[in-house]
Phi, psi and omega in degrees: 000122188250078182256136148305076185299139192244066161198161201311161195276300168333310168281332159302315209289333174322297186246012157330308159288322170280347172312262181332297209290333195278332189268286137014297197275328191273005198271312207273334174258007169248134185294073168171135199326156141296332198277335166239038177266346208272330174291006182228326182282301182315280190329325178298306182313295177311286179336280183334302178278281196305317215258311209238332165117347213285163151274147190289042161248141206313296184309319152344272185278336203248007181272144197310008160257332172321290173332296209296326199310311199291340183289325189270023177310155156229002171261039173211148179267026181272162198281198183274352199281345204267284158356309224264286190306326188284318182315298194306262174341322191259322182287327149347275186279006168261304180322291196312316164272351155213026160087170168290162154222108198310120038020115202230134148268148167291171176291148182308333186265017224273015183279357192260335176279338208294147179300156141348121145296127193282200181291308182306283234274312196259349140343288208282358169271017150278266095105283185320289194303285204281000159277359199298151184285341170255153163280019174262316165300318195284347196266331193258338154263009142227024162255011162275333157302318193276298177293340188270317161271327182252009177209009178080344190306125160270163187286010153248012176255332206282317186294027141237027144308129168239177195267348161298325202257038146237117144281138173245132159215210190283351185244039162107180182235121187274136149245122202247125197264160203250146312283358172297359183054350215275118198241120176230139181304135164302126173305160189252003161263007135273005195275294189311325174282278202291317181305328182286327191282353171254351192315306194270005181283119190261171188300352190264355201278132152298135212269359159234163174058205177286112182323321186248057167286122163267358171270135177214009152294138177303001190278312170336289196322316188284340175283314183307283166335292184313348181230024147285186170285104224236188198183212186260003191278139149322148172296096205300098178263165165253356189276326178258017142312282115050255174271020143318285178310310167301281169327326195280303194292323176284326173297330178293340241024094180249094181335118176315329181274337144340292161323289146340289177304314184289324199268353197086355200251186192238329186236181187239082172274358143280013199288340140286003169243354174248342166294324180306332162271037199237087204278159207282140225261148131302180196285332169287340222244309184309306205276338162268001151272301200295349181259015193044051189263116177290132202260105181289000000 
């Protein structure tokens, strides 16, 4: 197997043998090579060991709580479909390597769910953002803050942001997202942190990362975060920016289709769990939006 680990060499070489061995016994009863069982098992492995401290034992690392922690992580930007494939391949290969074990998963997704950032929270995450120690950082963790929070952008849309498709004009600064064209206005507590975080930006450039980046995997994005600077700030995820940008708008009454529109999407499948953030109308404020009663 000729795999290439994209975490330090050093920590590969830790678990490198129990990799290759594990993936060697699940290989042969899962409908699918070792050369790409290995690209979903190593990271876990890594994850497991280096990262968390586990000892390299199989009953260990491959048992189905482990599997849901690491699948249900929120310090990462993978989509659901990415959740879904690692989910398949690692419980796959924890029955084969420790047996069944009864079990229910939580939803794969619960990064979708995660409550808000509070008042509090983006503090100190502009903090996070206007403290990174180079200015190429400071420019890139606020315009993921600024765009994520303040426009809703998921981490494949904020990364084909270029600096044309943001406008300023007297009613606020519009972002026009990529390939959907669809543009939506910036919350105005975020309008100053991204101009400052865009000043030097000529119009062709992308507006995270290297002005001439040919890479557009979320993985950049993730990488990035993961190595930035860090301080007592919450962990800057973006999904749960996102639903910052989302809470703030259920909170505004910000007209749903309007919302909608601004967000990409056609349905909300999660909008029960993000209204649970939402605080509740007293009996007088209820009953008078549910009679539509206009207020004089």
């Amino acid at each position: 197997m000729k795999y290439v680990p994209n975490f330090a060499e050093d920590r590969w070489s830790v678990v490198r043998d129990f990799v290759v061995g594990a993936v060697a016994e699940a290989a042969t009863s899962i409908a699918q090579p070792a050369d790409r069982l290995i690209v979903v098992a190593a990271p876990f492995v890594d994850w497991v060991v280096n990262v968390n401290g586990y000892p390299a034992k199989t009953a260990v690392v491959f048992h189905p709580v482990i599997v849901r922690r690491y699948i249900t992580r929120t310090d990462v930007t993978w989509s659901d479909a990415t959740r879904r494939t690692y989910r398949s391949a690692l419980m796959r290969m924890s029955e084969i390597l420790v047996g069944e074990v009864p079990l229910e998963f939580a939803p794969t997704t619960p990064q979708n769910t995660a409550a808000p950032y509070d008042d509090l929270d983006l503090h100190l995450l502009e903090s996070w953002a206007t403290g990174q120690s180079t200015a190429a950082r400071r420019r890139s963790a606020g315009v993921t803050l600024a765009l994520c929070t303040g426009a809703g952008l998921k981490a494949n849309e904020l990364l084909r942001v270029r600096r044309r498709d943001i406008t300023i004009d007297t009613d606020g600064i519009l972002v026009t997202v990529a390939p959907t064209g669809r543009a939506v206005p910036l919350l105005a507590r975020f309008e100053a942190l991204l101009l400052d975080s865009i000043a030097d930006v000529a119009a062709e450039d992308w507006v995270f990362g290297s002005a001439k980046r040919i890479k557009h995997g979320i993985s950049t994005l993730t990488t990035f975060l993961y190595d930035t600077d860090r301080g007592n700030e919450p962990d800057p995820v973006t999904t749960r920016m996102r639903n910052t940008w989302l809470i703030t708008h259920l909170i505004a009454h910000t007209d749903m289709r309007a919302l909608m529109t601004a967000a990409g999407v056609t349905k909300f499948e999660h909008l029960d769990q993000l209204v649970a953030h939402v605080p509740a109308l007293d009996a007088t404020s209820y009953r008078r939006q549910l009679r539509a009663e206009v207020t004089r």
